[in-house]
C-alpha positions in Angstrom: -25.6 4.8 2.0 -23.3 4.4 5.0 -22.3 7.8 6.7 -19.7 6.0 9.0 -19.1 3.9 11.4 -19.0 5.2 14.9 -20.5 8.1 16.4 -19.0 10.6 18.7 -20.6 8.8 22.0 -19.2 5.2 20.8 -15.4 6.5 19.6 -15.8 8.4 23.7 -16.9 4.7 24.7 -14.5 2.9 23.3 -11.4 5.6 24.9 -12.9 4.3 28.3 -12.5 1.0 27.5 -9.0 1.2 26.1 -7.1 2.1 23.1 -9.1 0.0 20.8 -8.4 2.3 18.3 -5.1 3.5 16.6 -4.9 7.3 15.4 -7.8 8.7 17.7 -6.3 12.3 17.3 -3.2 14.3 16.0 0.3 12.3 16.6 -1.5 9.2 17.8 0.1 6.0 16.7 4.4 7.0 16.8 4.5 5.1 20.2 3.7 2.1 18.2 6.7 -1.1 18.5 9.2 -0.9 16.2 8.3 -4.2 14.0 10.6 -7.3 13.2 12.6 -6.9 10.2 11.7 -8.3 7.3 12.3 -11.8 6.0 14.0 -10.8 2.4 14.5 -14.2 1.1 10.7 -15.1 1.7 8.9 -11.6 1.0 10.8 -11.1 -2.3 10.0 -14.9 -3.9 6.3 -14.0 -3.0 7.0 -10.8 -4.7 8.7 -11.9 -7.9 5.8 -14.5 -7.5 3.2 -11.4 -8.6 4.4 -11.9 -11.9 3.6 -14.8 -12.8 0.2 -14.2 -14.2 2.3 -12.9 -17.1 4.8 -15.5 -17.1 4.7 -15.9 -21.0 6.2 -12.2 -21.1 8.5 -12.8 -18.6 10.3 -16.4 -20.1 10.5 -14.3 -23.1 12.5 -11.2 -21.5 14.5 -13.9 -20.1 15.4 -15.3 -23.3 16.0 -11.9 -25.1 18.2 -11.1 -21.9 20.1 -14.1 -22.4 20.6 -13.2 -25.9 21.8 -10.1 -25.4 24.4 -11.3 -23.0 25.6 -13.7 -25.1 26.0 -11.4 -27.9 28.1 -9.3 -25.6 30.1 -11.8 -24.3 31.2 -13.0 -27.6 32.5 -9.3 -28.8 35.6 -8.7 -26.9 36.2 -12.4 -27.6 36.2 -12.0 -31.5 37.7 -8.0 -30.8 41.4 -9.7 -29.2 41.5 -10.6 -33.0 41.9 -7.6 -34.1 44.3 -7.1 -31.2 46.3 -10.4 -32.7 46.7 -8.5 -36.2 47.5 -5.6 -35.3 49.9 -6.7 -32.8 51.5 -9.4 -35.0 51.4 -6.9 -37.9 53.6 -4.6 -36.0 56.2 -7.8 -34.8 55.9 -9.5 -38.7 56.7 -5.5 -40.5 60.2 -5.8 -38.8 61.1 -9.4 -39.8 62.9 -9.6 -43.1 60.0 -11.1 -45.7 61.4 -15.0 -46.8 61.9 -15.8 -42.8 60.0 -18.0 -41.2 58.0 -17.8 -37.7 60.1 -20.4 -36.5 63.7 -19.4 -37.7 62.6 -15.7 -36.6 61.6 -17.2 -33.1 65.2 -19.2 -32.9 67.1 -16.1 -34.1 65.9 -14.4 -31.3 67.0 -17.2 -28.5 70.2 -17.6 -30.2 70.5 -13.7 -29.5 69.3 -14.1 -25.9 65.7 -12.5 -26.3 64.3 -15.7 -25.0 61.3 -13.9 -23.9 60.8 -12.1 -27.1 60.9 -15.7 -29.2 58.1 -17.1 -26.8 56.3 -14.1 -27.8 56.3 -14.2 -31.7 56.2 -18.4 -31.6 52.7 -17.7 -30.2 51.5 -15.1 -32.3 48.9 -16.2 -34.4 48.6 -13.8 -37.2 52.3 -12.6 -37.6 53.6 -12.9 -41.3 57.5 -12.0 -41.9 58.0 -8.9 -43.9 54.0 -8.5 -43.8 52.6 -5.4 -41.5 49.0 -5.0 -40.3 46.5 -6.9 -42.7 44.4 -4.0 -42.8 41.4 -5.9 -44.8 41.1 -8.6 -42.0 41.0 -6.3 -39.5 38.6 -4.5 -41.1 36.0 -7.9 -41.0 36.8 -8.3 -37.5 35.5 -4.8 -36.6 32.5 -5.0 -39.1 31.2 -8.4 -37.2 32.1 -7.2 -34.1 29.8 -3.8 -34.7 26.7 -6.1 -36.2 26.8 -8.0 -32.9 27.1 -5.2 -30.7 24.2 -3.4 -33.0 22.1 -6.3 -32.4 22.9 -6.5 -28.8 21.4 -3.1 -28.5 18.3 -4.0 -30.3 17.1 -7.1 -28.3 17.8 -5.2 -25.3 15.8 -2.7 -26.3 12.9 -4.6 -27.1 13.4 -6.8 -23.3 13.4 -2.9 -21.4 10.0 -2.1 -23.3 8.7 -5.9 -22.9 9.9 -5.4 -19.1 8.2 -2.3 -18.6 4.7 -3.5 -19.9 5.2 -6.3 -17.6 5.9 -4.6 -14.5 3.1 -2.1 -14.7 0.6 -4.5 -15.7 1.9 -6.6 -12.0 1.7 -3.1 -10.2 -2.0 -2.7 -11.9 -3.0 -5.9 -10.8 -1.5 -5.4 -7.9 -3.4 -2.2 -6.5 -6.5 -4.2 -7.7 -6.3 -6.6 -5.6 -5.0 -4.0 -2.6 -8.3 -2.4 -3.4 -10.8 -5.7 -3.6 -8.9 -6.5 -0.1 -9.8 -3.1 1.2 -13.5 -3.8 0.3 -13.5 -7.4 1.9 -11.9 -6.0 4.9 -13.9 -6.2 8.1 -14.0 -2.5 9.9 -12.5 -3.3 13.5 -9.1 -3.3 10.9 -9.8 0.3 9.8 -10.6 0.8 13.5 -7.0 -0.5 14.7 -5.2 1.4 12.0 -4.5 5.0 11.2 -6.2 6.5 8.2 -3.2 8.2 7.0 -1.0 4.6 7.7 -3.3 2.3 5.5 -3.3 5.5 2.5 1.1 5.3 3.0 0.6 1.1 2.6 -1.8 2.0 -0.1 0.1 4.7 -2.2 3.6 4.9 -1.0 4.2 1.4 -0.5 3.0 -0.1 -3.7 4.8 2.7 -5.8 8.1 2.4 -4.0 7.5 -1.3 -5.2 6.8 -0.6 -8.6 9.8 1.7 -8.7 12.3 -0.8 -7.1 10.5 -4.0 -9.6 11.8 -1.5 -12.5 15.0 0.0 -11.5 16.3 -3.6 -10.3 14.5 -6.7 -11.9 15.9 -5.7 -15.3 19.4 -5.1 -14.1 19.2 -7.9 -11.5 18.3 -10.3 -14.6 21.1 -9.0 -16.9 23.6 -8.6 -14.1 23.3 -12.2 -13.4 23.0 -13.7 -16.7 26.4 -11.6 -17.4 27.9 -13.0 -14.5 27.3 -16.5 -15.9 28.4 -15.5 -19.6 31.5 -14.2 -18.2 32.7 -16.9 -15.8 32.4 -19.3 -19.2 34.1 -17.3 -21.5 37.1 -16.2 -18.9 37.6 -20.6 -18.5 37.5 -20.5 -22.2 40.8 -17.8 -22.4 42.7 -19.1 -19.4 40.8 -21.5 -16.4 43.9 -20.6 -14.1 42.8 -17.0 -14.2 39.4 -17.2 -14.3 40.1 -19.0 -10.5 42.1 -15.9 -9.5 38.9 -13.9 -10.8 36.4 -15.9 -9.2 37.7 -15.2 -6.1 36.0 -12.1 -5.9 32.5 -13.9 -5.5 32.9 -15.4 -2.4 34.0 -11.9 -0.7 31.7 -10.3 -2.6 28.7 -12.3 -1.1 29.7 -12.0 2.5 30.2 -8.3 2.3 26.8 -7.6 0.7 25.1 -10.2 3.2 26.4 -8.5 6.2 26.2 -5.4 5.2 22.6 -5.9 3.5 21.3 -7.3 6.6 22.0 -4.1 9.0 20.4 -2.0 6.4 17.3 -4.4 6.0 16.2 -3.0 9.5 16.9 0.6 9.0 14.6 0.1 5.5 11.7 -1.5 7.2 11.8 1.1 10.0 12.5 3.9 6.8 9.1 2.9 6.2 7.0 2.5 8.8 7.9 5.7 10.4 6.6 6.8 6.8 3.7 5.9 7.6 3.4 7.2 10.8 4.1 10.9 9.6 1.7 10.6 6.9 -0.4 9.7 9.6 -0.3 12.6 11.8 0.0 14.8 8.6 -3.7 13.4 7.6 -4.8 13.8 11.0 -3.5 16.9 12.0 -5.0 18.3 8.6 -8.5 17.0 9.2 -8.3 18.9 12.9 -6.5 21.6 12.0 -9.5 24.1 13.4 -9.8 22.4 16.4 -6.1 22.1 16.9 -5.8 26.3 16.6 -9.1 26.3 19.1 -7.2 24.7 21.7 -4.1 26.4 20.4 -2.1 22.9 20.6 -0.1 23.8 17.3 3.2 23.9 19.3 2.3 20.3 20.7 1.3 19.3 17.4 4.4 20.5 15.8 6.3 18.4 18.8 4.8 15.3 17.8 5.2 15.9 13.9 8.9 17.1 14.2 9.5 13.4 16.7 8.7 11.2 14.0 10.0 13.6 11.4 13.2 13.3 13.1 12.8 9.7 13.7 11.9 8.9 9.8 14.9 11.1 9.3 17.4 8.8 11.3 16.0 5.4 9.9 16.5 6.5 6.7 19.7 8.3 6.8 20.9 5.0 8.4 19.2 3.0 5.6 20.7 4.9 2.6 24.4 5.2 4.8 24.9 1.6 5.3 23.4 0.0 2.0 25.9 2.6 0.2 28.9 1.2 1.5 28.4 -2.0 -0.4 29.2 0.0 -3.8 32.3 1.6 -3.1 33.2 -1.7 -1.0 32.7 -3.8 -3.7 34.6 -1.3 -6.7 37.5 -1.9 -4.2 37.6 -5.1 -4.3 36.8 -5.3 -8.1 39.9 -3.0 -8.5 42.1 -5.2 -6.5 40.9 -8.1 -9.0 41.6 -6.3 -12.1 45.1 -5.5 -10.5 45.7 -9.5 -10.0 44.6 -10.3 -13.5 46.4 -7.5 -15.2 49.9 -8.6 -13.3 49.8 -12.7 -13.9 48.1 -11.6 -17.2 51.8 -9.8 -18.8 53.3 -12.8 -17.2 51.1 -15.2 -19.3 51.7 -13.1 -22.6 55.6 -12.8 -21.8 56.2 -16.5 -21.4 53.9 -16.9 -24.9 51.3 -18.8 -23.1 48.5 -16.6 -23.6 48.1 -13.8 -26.9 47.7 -10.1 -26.3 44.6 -10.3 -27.7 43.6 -13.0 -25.4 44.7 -11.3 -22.2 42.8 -8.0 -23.5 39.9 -9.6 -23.9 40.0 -12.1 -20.6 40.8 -8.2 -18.5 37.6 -6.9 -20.4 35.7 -10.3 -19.5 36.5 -9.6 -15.9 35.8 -6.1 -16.1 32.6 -7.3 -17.1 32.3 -9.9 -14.3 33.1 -7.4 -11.5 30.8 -4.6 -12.8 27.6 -6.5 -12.2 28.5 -8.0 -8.8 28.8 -4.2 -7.8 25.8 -3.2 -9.7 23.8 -6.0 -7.6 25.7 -4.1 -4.5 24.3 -0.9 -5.5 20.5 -2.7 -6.4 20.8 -3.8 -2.7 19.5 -0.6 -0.8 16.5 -0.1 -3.4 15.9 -4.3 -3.3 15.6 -4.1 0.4 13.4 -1.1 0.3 11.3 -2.4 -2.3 11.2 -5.5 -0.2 10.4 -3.7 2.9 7.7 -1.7 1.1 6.0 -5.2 -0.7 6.1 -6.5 3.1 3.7 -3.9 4.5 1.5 -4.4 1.0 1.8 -8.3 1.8 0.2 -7.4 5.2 -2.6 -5.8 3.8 -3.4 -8.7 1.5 -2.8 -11.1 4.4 -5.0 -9.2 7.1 -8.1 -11.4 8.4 -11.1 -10.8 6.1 -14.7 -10.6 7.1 -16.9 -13.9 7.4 -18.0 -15.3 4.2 -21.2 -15.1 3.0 -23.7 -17.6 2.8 -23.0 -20.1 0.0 -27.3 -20.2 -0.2 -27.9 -16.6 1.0 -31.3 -15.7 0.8 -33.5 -13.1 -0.7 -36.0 -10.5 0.6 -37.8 -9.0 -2.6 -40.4 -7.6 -0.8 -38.9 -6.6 3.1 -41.8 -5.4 5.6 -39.1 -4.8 8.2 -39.7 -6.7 11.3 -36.5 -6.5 13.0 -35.7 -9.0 16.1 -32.3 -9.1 18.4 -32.3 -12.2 19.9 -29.8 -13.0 23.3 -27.2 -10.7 21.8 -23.3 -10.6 23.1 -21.1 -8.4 21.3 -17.8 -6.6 22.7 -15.4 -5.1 21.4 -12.8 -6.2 23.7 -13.3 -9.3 24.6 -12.0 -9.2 27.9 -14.6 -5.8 28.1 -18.2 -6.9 27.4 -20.4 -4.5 26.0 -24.1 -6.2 25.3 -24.9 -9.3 26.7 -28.1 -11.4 26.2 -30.0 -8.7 24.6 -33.7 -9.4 23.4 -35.9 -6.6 21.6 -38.3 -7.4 18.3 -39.4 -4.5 16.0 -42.6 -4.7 14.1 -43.1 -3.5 10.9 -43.5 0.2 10.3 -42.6 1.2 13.9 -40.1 4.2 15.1 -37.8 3.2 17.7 -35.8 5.7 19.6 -32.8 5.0 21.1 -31.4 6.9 24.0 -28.8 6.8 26.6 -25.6 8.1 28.3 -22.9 8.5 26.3 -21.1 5.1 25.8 -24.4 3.0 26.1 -24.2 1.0 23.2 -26.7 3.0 21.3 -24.7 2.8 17.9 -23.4 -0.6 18.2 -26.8 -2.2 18.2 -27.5 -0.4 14.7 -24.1 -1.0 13.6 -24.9 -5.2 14.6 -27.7 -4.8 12.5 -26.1 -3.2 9.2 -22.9 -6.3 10.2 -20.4 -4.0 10.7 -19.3 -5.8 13.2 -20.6 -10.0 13.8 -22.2 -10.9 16.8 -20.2 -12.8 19.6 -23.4 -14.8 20.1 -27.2 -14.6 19.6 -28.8 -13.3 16.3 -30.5 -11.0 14.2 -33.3 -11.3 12.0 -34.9 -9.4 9.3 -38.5 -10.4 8.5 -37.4 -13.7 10.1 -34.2 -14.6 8.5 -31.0 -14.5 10.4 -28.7 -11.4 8.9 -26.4 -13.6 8.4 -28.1 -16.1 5.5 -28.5 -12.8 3.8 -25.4 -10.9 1.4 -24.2 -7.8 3.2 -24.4 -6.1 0.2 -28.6 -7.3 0.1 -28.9 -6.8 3.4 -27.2 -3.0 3.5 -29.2 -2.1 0.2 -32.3 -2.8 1.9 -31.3 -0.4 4.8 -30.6 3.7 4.5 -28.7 5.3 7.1 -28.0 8.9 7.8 -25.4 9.6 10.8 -23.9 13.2 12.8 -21.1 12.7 11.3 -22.1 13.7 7.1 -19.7 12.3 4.4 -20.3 13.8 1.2 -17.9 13.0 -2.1 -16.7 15.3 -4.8 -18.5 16.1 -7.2 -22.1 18.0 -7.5 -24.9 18.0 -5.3 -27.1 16.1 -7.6 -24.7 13.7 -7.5 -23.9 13.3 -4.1 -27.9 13.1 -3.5 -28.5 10.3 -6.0 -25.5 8.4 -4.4 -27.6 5.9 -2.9 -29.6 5.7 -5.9 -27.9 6.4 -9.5 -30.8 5.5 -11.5 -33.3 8.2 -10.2 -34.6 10.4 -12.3 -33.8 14.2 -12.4 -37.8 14.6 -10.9 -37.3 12.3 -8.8 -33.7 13.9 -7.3 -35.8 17.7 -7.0 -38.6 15.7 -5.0 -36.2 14.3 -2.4 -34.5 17.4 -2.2 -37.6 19.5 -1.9 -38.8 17.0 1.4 -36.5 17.2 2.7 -35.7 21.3 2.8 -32.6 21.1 0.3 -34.3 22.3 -2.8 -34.2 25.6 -0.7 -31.3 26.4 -0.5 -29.9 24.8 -3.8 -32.2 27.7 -5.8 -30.1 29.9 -3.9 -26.6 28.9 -5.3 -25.9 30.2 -8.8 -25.2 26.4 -10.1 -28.3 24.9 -8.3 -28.0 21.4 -8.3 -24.8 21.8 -10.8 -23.0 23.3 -7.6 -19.5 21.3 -7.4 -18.5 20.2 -4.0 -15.0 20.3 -3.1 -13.1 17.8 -1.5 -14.2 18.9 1.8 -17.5 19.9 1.5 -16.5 23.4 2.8 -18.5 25.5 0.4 -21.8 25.0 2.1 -22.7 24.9 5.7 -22.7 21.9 8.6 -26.3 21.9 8.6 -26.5 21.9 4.3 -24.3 18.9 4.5 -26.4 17.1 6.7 -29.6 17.9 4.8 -28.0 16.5 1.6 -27.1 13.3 3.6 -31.1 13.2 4.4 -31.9 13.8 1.0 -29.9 11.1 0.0 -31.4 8.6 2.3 -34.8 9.9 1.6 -34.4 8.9 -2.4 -33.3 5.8 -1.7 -36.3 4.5 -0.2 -35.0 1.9 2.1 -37.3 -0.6 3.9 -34.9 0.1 7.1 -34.3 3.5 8.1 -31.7 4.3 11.1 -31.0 8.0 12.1 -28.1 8.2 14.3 -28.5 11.8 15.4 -29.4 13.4 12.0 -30.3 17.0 12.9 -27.5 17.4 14.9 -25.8 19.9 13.1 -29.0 22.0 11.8 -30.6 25.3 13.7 -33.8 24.5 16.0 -35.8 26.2 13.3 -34.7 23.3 10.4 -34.6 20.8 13.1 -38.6 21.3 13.2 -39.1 21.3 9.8 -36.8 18.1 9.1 -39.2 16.7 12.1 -42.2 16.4 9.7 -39.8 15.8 6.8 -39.0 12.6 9.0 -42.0 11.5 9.6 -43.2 11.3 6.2 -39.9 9.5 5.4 -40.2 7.5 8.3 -43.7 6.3 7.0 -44.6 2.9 6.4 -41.0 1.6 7.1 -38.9 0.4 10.2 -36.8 3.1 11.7 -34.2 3.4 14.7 -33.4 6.9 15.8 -30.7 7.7 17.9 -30.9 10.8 20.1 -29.6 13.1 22.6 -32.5 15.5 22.2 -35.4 13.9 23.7 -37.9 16.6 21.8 -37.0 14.4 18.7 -38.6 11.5 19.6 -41.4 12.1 21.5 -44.1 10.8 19.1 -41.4 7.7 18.6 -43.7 4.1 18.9 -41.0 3.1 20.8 -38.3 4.1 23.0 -35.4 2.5 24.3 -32.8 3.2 27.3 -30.1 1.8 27.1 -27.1 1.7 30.1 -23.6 -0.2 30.1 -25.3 -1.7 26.5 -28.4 -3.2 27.8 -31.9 -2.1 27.9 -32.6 -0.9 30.7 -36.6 0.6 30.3 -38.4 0.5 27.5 -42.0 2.0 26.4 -44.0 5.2 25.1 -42.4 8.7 26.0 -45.8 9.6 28.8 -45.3 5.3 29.9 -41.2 6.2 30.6 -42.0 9.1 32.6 -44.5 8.2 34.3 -42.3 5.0 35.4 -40.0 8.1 36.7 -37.0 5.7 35.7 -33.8 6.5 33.7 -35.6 8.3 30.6 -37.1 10.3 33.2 -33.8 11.6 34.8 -32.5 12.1 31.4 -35.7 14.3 30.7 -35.5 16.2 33.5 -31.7 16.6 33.0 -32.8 18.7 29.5 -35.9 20.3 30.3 -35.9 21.0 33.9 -33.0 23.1 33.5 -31.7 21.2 36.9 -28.0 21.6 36.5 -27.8 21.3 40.1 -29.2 18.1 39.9 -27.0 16.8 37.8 -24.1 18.1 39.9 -25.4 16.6 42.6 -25.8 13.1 40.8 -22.2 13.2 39.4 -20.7 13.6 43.4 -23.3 11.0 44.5 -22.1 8.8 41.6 -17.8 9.5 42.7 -19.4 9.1 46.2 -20.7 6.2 45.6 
């Protein structure tokens, strides 16, 4: 039943301590340090390491990857027969029938064509006075079609295999984003901007399950060819499979060098990302107070800067990583020139068939197109890369303490609630509360007042272990906090705060939040004490009424009433009020006051207030300064001590505001 986290005095606290927060208004955050690039080689084995849960899947689109490959490797091999016959065909249809190979192949040197004999002493399927055996080439195409139609069908099956695969990692993968959002403690939501954790959250891990699908099939075949190619060109001719091989080496460095500029332009691509959906989220949520103060122009300033800077680093990503392609097609061309020349020099000396040299420029064909496909998977492996890295640093952010391997259990809590020598800051070189003492008896209403910046929300946000204790402890009915589950120590506790959060959905819903199993009697009687029901009979959906995202369709003061509501049906054995009638009219306010104290009734409660009329009849009342307490009694004790609740007192109801003037200049004076 958690609100929030801070109220308006503590985020106004922590600004005059320093910036302990990151993305306190619109455009905070773009000032941020560029981060170090990422290490590739280390973020993408833990990467490819996500899929091992389904490692079964992946051996097996390994194998039929492999298969495939190898099926295509061996059909330009067994297609330079068919290049043989006909080419022999055409050579044996102009040799008189009754002549040998050999004698034609001597006629020829004894004529001079000394090239021409090499050439049809090497043919393999040349037959004097024969032309093209049209039935044997005819079985060369057939196999050659079955493997290729078989090719096509593994690899079919591997792309649907690989797709299952990959979105079941990307599945687990935002799982376990979200379980480490849950186990996250909230200084990290403090330190980071809303709209930068929801970029890490959304953008991020579906830039990495686009890269994981565009590349890891690819990457796999592109390799695997590689390999099948290399073999089968030392199979033709090992002198030019050296002259091809050539091309790896320079094909390496170029993608290395030119892979690592780009690396950094990716990883800042994406963290000025985040920063713009950052001050997009912000500048939304604040878009009335932004016209109010009419800072649009200033707020466009700050969007159009890290618009402009997302634009450079990714202009510079996607401008460098595509050099390597048309880099590496140049060099793959230059190869294929090399091969093709010493190639007719092979078949002209009879050292090498047509067929063979067709099939060997094919092979390396085949060999250079993947290198350059790996060079064009380079910009979206780095991105992906850069994108898992900022997931990674989700995942590997510090959690919050463990629970207690023997927590214990309150079944039936009275609420006695005692701080014993608390420390707790924030900063640690800015101490907040130090040594603080104060025990709660059961059933008794403690107000909590102050300047702003006192401490007054901390010390309930200590005892719901948002935040651990630097020293000290806390106990509930005796047992430390701590040797209790959050989650049973939090369930035990209802909290309303000035700052409502409502889902969306309807308002029955968001008022049985806290407790799903209520009845539908049991939602109207919360509502009813606690003034909703009132207004609900009003709309023409009553309790039906769907909230939007926002809330917007009912009023400030509505939404806070729901929030009531909702703590009301709940029933907590704790109940802390951090300024819950803040946003309702003086006339509400009174009625919520007895509305309070029948919630309030036979349970513990901390209230947190500026108005003082709030908590008059409170048992007891705290003052807290510079987060310790500073006076403590009934409201007729505190004034009577003419102490600090007594100047805040007067401040409201003596209508004094030259008083407080004078008490700021003595304070600058002083």
């Amino acid at each position: 039943m958690t609100e929030g986290i801070k109220s308006d005095e503590e985020k106004a606290a922590e600004a005059r301590r320093g910036p302990q927060r990151s993305g306190g208004g619109p455009g905070h955050g773009v000032g941020v340090p560029v981060e170090k690039p990422a290490n590739f080689g280390q973020s993408a084995k833990r990467l490819l390491g996500l899929l091992r849960p389904d490692r079964a899947a992946v051996i097996l689109v390994v194998t039929l990857t492999a298969v495939a490959v190898v099926l295509n490797a061996i059909g330009p091999y067994i297609l330079a027969r068919a290049t043989d016959i006909i080419f022999g065909g055409f050579f044996g249809r102009n040799i008189p029938a009754g002549v040998t190979q050999e004698q034609a192949a001597e006629g020829l040197r004894a004529e001079g064509n000394d090239t021409l004999a090499d050439m049809v002493a090497a043919m393999d399927y040349l037959v004097p006075g024969q032309g093209v055996d049209f039935g044997a080439l005819g079985q060369v195409l057939l196999l050659v079609m079955g493997i290729y139609l078989v090719a096509s069908l593994v690899s079919w099956v591997q792309a649907r295999l690989l797709v299952l695969v990959v979105n079941r990692t990307i599945f687990n993968l935002r799982r376990d984003v979200e379980d480490k959002l849950n186990r996250l403690p909230l200084p990290y939501f403090d330190r980071q901007p809303r709209g930068e954790v929801l970029s890490r959250v959304t953008n991020d891990i579906d830039n990495v399950a686009q890269s994981l699908q565009q590349t890891l099939s690819q990457l796999l075949n592109s390799l695997l060819t590689v390999v099948a190619m290399v073999v089968m060109m030392f199979v033709i001719s090992p002198t030019l499979a050296l002259v091809a091989l050539v091309t790896i080496p320079v094909s390496v460095v170029i993608t290395a060098v030119i892979g690592k500029r780009a690396q950094k332009q990716f990883k800042r691509q994406w963290k000025h990302t985040g920063e713009v959906n950052a001050i997009v989220e912000e500048t939304f949520t604040g878009h009335e107070l932004i016209k109010v103060f009419g800072r649009q122009a200033e707020s466009r300033r700050t969007f159009d800067k890290a618009n402009n800077d997302l634009y450079e680093a990714g202009f510079g990503a996607q401008f460098i990583s595509g050099i390597i392609m048309p880099t590496m097609m140049f060099v793959g061309n230059l190869n294929y020139v090399v091969i093709a020349v010493l190639g007719g020099l092979r078949v002209a000396s009879g050292t090498m068939s047509l067929g063979e040299v067709q099939a060997f420029i094919q092979y390396s064909r085949q060999f250079t197109q993947p290198l350059t496909q790996v060079a064009s998977m380079a910009n979206l492996m780095q991105s992906g890369v850069a994108s898992a890295e900022r997931v990674f640093e989700v995942l590997d952010a510090d959690e919050q303490e463990l629970e207690s391997t023997s927590p214990v259990t309150l079944d039936d809590p009275h609420g006695q609630v005692a701080f014993e020598d608390v420390d707790f800051s924030y900063d640690p070189e800015r101490p907040l509360i130090h040594d603080l003492d104060l025990r709660v008896e059961p059933g008794q209403t403690v107000a909590i007042v102050g300047p702003t910046g006192a401490g007054k929300t901390t010390l309930v946000n200590l005892l719901m272990r948002f935040y651990e204790l630097d020293g000290g402890r806390i106990t509930l009915d005796g047992e430390d906090i701590t040797d209790l589950t959050r989650k049973g120590l939090r369930s035990r506790i209802g909290m309303v705060l000035q700052d409502t959060w409502l889902f969306q959905g309807t308002i029955r819903d968001n008022i049985a939040y806290g407790r799903p199993d209520a009845t539908e009697e049991e939602i109207v009687q919360a509502a009813e004490a606690t003034y909703v029901d009132r207004f609900v009979r009003t709309l023409p959906e009553g309790y039906d009424t769907e909230l939007n995202s926002e809330a917007s369709n009912v009023s400030a003061g509505e939404k806070q009433l729901i929030t009531i509501a909702r703590a009301f049906l709940a029933n907590p054995a704790l109940l802390i009020l951090d300024e819950a009638t803040s946003s309702v009219d003086t006339r509400t306010e009174l009625l919520l006051q007895h509305a309070m104290n029948a919630l309030r009734s036979d349970r513990t409660s901390f209230v947190i207030a500026h108005r003082l009329s709030t908590i008059r009849d409170a048992d007891l009342i705290l003052v807290m300064e510079n987060g310790a307490i500073v006076e403590q009694g009934t409201h007729e004790v505190l004034l009577e001590a003419g102490g600090a609740y007594a100047r805040l007192y007067q401040s409201q109801f003596a209508g004094s505001v030259v008083d407080v003037d004078e008490e700021l200049t003595a304070g600058h004076q002083s």
